[in-house]
Legacy VTK file of the C-alpha trace (Angstrom):
# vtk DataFile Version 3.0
C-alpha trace
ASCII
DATASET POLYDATA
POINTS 119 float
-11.202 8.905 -15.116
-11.777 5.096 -14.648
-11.733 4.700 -18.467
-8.075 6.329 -18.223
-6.786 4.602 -15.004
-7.720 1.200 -17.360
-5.357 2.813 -20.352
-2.427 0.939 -21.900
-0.621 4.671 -21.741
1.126 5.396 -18.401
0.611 8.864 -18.612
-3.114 8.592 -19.335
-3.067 5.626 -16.229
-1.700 8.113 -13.787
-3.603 11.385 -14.692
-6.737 9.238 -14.345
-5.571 7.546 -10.988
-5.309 11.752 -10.147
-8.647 12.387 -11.117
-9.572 9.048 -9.129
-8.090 10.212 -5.726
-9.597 13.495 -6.272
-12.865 12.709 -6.530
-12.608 11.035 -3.917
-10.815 13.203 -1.383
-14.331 15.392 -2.587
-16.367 12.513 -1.281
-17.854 12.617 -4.618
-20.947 10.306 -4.425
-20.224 8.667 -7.151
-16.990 7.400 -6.185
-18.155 6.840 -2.697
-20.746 4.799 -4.086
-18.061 2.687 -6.245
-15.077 2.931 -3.552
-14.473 -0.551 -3.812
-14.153 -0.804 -7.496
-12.127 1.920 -7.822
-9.651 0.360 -5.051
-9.563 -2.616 -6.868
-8.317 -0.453 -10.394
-5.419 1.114 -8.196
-4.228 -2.160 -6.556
-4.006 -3.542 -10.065
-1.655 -0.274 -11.174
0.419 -1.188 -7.903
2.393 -4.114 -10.112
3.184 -1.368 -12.560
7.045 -0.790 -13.753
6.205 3.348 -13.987
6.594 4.702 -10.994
4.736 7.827 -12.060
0.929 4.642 -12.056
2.424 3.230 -9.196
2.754 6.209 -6.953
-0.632 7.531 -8.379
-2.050 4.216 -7.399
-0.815 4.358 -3.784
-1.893 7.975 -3.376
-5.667 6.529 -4.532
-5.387 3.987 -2.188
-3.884 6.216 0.390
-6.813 8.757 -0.574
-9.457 5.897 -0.149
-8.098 5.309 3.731
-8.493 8.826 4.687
-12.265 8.882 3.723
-13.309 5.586 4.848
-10.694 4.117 7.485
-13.003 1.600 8.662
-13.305 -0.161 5.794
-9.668 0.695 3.284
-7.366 0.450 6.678
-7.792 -3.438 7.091
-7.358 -3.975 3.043
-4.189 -2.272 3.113
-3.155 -3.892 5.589
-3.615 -6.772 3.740
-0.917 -5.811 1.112
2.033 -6.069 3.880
1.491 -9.183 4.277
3.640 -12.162 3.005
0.777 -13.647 0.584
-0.819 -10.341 -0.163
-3.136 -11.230 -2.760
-1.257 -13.921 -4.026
1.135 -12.032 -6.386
4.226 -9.133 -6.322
6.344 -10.580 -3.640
8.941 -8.413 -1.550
7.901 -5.672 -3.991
4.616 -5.392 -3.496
4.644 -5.733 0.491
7.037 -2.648 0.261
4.675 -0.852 -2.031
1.656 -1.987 0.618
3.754 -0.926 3.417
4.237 2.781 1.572
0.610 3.421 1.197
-0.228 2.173 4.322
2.281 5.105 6.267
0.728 7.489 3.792
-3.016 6.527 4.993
-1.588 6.318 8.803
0.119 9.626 8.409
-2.961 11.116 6.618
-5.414 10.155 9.079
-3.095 11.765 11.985
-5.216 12.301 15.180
-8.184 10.492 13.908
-5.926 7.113 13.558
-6.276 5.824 17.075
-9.885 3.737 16.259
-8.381 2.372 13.224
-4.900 1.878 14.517
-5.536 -2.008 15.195
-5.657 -2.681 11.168
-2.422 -0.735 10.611
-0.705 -3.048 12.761
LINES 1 120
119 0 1 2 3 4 5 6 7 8 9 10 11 12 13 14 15 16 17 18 19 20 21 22 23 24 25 26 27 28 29 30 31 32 33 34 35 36 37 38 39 40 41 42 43 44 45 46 47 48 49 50 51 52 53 54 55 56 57 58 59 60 61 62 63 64 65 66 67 68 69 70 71 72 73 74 75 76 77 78 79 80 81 82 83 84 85 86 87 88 89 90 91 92 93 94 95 96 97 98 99 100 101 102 103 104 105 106 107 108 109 110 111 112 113 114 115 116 117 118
């Protein structure tokens, strides 16, 4: 799946970013393990001009928040903000500030501890 989500071929890119969130909505130990990494290969696909690789990047990212809020809720945070990692402008807040009401709307009734990094 990682060896797809790195394709040059947006439909292989977005059927891997799939298989990405999937595995990890199974809390797969392997992707646990490698949550980070596999974060960083979605927030790369965020830039994207398909929007099939860009939504499948926000729903791994989205994905990512639900199983470890702690941790994913501050980074997406991160991407609403005006220098969010340096590159995508207006664009890429928007995009940040998508996945991040996916992940807040995901987590529902177990937001509340987390709540502080959403805002």
């Amino acid at each position: 799946a990682v060896a797809d989500a790195a394709s040059p071929e947006p439909p292989l890119i977005a059927s891997g970013l799939d298989a990405l969130r999937k595995a990890v909505l199974h809390r797969c130990p392997s992707a646990i393990a490698k949550l980070e990494l596999l974060c960083q290969v979605a927030r790369l696909r965020l830039d994207h001009p398909d929007s099939f690789v860009y939504q499948a990047a926000l729903n791994m990212l989205a994905a990512a928040a639900e199983v470890e809020p702690r941790t994913m809720m501050p980074r997406l945070a991160e991407l609403v903000l005006p220098h969010a990692s340096g590159f995508g402008g207006v664009e890429r807040r928007l995009k940040g500030a998508q996945v991040l009401c996916q992940a807040v709307a995901r987590l529902g009734d177990a937001l509340p501890p987390h709540a502080d990094a959403a805002v």
